[in-house]
Backbone bond lengths (Angstrom), bond angles and torsions (degrees), N, CA, C in turn:
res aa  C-N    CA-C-N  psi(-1)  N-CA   C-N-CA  omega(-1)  CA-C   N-CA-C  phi
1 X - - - 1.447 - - 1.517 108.50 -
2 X 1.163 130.12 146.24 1.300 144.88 167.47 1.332 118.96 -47.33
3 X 1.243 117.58 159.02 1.747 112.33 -179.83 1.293 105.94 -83.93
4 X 1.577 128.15 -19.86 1.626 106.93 -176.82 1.963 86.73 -114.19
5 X 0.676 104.89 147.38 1.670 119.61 180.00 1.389 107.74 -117.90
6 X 1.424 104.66 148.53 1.792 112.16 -154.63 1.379 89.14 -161.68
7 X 1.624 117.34 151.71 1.240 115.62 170.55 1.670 111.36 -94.83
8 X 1.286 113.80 132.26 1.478 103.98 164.87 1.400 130.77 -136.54
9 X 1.074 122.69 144.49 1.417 121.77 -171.14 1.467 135.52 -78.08
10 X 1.748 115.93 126.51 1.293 115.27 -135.35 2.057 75.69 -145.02
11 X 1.334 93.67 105.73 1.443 103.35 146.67 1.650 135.27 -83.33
12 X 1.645 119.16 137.49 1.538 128.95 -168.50 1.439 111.23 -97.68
13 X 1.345 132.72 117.18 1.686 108.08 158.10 1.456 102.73 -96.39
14 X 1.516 99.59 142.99 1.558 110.24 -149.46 2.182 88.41 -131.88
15 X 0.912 122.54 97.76 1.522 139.28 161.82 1.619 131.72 -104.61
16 X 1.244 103.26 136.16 1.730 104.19 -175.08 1.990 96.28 -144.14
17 X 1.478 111.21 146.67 1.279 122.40 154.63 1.162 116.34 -127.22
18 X 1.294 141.01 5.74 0.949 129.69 -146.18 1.854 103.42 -134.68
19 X 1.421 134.33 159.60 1.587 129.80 173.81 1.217 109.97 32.73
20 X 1.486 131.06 77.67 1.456 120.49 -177.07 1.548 125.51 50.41
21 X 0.928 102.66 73.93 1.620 119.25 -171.78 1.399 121.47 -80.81
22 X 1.685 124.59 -8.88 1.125 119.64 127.45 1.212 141.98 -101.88
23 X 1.057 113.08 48.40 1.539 137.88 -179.86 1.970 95.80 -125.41
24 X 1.114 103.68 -40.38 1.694 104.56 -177.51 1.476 104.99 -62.91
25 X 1.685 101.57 -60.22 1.407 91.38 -176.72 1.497 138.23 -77.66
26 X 1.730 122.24 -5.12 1.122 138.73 114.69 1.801 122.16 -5.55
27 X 1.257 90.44 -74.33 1.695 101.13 -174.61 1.152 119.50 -68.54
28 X 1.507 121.85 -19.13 1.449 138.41 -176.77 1.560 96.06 -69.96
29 X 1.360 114.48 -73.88 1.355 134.46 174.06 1.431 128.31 -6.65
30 X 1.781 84.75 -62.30 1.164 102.69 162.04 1.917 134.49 -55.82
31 X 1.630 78.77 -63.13 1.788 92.72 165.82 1.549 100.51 -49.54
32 X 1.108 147.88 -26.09 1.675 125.25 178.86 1.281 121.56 -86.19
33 X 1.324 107.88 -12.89 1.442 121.88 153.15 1.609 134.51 -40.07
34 X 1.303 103.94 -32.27 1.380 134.80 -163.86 1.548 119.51 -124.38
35 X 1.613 105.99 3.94 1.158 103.35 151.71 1.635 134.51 -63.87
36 X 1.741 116.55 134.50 0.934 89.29 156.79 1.827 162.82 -87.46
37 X 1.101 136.02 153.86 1.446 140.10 -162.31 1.417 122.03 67.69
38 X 1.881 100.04 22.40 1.563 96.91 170.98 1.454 101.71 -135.03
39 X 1.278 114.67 -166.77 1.610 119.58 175.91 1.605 105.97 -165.96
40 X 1.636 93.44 129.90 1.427 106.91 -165.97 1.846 89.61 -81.96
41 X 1.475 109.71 135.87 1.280 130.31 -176.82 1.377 118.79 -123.65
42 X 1.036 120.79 0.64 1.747 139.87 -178.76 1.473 132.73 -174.24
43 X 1.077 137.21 156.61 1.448 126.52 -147.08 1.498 83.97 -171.48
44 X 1.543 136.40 125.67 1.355 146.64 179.65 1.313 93.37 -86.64
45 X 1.428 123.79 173.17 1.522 139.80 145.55 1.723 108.08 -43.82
46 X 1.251 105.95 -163.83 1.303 112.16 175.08 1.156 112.80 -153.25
47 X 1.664 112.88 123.15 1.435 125.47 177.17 1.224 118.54 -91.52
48 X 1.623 103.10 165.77 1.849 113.06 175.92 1.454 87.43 -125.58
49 X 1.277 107.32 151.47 1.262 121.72 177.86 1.917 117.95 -167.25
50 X 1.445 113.05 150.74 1.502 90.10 -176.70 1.170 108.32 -78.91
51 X 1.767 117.44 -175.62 1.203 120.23 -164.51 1.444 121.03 -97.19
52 X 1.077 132.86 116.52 1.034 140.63 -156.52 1.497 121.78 -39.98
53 X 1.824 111.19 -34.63 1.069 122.96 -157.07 1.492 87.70 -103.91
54 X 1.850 102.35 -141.07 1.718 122.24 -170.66 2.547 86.33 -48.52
55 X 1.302 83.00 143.93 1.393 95.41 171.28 1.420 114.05 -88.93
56 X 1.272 131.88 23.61 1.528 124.21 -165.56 1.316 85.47 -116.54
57 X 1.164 156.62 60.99 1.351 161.52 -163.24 1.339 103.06 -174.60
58 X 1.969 100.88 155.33 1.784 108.56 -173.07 1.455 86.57 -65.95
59 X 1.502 95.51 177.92 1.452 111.68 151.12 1.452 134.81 -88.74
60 X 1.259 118.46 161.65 1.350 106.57 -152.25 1.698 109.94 -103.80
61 X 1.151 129.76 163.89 1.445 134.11 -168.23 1.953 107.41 -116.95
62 X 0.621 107.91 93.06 1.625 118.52 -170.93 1.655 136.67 -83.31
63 X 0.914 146.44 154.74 1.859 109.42 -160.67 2.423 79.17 -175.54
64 X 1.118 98.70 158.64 1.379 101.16 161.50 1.675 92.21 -136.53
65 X 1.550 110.38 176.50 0.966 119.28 -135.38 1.828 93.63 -158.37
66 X 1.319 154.23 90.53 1.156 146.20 148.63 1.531 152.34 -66.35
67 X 1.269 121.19 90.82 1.446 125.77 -148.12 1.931 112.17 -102.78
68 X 1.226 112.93 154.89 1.415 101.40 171.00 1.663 81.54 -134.99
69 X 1.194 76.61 141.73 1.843 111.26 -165.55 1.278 105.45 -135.54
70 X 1.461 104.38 150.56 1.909 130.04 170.88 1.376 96.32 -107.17
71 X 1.495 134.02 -20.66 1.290 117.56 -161.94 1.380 116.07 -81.91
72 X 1.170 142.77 160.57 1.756 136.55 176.22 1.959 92.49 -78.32
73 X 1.372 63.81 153.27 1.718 86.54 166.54 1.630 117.49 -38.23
74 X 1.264 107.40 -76.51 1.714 99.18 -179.74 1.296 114.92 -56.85
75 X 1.322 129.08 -45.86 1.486 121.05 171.61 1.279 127.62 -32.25
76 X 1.571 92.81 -46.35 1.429 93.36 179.17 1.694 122.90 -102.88
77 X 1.167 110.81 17.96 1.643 125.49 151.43 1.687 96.35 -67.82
78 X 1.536 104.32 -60.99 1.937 88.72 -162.19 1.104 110.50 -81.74
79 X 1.386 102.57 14.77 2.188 102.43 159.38 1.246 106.78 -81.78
80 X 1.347 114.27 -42.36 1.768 116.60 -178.02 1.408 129.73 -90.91
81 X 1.500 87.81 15.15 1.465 109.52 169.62 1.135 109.22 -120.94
82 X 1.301 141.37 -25.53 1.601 143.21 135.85 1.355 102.82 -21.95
83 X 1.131 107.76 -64.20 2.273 121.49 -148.54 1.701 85.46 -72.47
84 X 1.515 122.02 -23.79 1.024 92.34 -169.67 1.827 117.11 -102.14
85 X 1.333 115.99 -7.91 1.348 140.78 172.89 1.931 87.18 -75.47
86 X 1.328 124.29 -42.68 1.357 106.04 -176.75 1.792 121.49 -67.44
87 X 1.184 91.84 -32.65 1.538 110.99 175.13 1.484 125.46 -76.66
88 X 1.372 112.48 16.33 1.132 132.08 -160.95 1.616 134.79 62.95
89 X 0.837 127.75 -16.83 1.769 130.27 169.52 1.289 112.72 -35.89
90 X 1.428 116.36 115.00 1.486 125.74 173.37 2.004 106.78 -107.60
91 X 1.515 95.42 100.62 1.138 105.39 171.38 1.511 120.54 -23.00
92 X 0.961 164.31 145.03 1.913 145.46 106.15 1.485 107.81 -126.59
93 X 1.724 97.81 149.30 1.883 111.28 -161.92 1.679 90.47 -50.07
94 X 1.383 123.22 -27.59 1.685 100.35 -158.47 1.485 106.80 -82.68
95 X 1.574 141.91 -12.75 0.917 122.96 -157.04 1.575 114.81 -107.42
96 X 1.334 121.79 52.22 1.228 141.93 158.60 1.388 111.45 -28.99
97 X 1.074 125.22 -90.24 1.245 120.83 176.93 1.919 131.88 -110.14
98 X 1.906 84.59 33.64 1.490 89.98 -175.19 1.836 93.65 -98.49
99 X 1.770 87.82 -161.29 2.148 86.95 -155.96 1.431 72.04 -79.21
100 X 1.982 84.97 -171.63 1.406 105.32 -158.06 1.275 93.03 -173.40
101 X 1.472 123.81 145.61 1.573 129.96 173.68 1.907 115.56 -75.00
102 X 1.460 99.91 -22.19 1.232 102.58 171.57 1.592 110.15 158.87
103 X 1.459 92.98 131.48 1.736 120.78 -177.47 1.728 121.17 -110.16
104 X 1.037 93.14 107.49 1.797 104.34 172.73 1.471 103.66 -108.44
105 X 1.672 115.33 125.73 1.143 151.49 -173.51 1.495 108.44 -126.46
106 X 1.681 103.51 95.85 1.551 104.32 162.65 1.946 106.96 -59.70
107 X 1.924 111.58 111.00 1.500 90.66 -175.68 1.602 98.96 -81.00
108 X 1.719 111.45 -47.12 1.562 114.16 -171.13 1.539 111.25 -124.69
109 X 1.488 85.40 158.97 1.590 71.24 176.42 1.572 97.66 -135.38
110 X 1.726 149.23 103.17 0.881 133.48 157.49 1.579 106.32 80.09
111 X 1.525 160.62 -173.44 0.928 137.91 116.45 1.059 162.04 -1.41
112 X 1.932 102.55 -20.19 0.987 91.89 169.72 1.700 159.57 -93.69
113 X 1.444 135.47 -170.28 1.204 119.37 164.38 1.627 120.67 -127.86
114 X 1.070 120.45 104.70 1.218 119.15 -178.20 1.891 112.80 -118.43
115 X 1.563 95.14 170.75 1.424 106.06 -179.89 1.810 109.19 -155.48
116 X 0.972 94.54 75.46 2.183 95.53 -175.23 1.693 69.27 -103.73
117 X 1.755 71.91 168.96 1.792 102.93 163.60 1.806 106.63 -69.97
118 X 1.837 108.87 133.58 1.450 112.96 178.61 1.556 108.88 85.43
119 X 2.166 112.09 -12.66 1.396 85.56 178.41 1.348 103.37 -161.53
120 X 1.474 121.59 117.09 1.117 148.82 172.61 1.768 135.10 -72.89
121 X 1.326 116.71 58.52 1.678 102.70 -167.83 1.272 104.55 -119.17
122 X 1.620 105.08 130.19 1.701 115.06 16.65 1.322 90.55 -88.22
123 X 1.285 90.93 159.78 1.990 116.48 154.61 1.796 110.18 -27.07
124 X 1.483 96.54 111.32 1.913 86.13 -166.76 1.487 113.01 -77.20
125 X 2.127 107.60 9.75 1.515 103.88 -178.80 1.129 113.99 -95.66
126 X 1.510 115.14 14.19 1.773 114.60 -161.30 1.150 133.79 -41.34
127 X 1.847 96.25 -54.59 1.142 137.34 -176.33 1.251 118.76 -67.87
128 X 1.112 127.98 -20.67 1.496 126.38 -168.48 1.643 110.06 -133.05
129 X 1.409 105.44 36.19 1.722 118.02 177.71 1.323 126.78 -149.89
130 X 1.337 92.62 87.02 1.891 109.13 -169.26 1.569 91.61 -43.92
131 X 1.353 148.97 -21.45 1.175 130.87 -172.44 1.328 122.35 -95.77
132 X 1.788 94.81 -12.99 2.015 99.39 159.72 1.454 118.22 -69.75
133 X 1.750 93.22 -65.65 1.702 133.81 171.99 2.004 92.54 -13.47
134 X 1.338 104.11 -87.01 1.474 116.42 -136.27 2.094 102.09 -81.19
135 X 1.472 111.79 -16.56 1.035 107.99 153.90 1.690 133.38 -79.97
136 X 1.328 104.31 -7.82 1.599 119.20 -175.47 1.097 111.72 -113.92
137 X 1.730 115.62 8.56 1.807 117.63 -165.89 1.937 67.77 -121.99
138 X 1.445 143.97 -6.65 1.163 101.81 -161.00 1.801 79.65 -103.62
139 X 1.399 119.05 -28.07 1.913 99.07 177.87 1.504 103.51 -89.36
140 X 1.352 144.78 -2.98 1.056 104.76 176.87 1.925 103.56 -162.71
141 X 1.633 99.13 47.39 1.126 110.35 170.52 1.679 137.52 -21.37
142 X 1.235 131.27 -14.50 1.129 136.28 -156.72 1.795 92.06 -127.04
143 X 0.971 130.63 -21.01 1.424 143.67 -168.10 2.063 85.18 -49.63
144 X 1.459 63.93 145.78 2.330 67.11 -172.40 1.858 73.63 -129.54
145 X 1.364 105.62 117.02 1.609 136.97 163.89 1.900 106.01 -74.58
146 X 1.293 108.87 116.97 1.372 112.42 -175.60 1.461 110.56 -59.03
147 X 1.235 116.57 109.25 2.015 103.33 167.02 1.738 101.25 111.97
148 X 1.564 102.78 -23.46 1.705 120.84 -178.35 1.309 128.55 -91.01
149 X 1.510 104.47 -56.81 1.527 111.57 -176.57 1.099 95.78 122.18
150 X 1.078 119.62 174.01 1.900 146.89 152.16 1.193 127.80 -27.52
151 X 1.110 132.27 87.89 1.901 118.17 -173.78 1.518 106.45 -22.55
152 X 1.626 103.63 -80.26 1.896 98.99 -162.67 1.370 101.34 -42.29
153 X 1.416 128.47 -54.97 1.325 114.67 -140.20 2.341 92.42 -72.13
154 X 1.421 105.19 -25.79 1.377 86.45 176.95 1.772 134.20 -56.63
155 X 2.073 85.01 -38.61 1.224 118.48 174.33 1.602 117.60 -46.45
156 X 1.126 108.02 -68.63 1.332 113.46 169.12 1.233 122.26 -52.67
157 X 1.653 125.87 -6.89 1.386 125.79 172.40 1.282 108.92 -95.33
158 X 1.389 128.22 12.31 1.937 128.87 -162.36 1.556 104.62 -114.21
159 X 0.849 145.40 124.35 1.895 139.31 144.49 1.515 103.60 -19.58
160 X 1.206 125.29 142.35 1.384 128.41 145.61 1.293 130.03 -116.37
161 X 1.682 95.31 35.05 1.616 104.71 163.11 1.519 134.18 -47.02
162 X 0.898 157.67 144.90 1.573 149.58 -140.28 1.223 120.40 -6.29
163 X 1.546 104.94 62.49 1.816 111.97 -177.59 1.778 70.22 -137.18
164 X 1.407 91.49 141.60 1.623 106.32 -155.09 1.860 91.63 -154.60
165 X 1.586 126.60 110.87 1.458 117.37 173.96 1.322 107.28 -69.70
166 X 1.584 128.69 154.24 1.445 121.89 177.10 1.410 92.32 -80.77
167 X 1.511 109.45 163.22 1.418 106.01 166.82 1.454 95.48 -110.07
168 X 0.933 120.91 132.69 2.066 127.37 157.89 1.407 102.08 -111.28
């Protein structure tokens, strides 16, 4: 961490298909709550949507997640890669876009723009995933994504064909 510490704001895309998958992403939510040196400040609805990848898989349950954080960027990747080894997710190279009990995606972080190995900000899929888009345009619509644009105005440029809110 840096010598002067500042809070900054770091949105999650938070996805599950797998063992009650809105119950995962629920529980995730929660678990970001309880990170330390940040504080969860927003929590989207929660979508169903199909799966992006091979189609022989459930569909997935989708949610974003808004945090203000002291931690740096990578730190707080291997927090959300902790929460997600706690939640059961067993990494392997093949499952790119197969199901999964649950996926946390640092999308932004603050202004910035980065590109190391393991970390991409923002998230270079933002833009082109009514199931990031329309859960992150409903907490924090005006958010201007570095290199992206504006959530709504992206939002409003996407289909929301099988993007479906859960009802609870």
């Amino acid at each position: 961490m840096s010598n002067r510490q500042r809070w900054m704001p770091a949105y999650i895309g938070i996805g599950s298909n797998l063992e009650d998958p809105v119950q995962q992403v629920r529980t995730a939510i929660a678990l970001l709550a309880e990170l330390p040196l940040s504080r969860l400040v927003a929590a989207s609805p929660l979508y169903s949507n199909p799966p992006m990848g091979p189609r022989d898989q459930p569909d997935y349950v989708n949610a974003v997640a808004g945090l203000l954080t002291m931690q740096e960027p990578e730190a707080l990747l291997l927090q959300l890669q902790a929460l997600e080894t706690r939640l059961g997710r067993v990494r392997r190279p093949d499952d790119r876009w197969g199901p999964r009990i649950i996926d946390l995606d640092l999308l932004v972080y603050g202004g910035l723009q980065r590109s190391v190995p393991g970390l991409n900000l923002p998230h270079p899929g933002i833009f082109e995933r009514n199931f990031v888009l329309f859960p992150l345009s409903d907490i924090a619509p005006a958010l201007h994504v570095p290199g992206q644009g504006i959530v709504a105005a992206m939002a409003a440029g996407l289909d929301k064909t099988g993007l479906r809110r859960v009802e609870i």
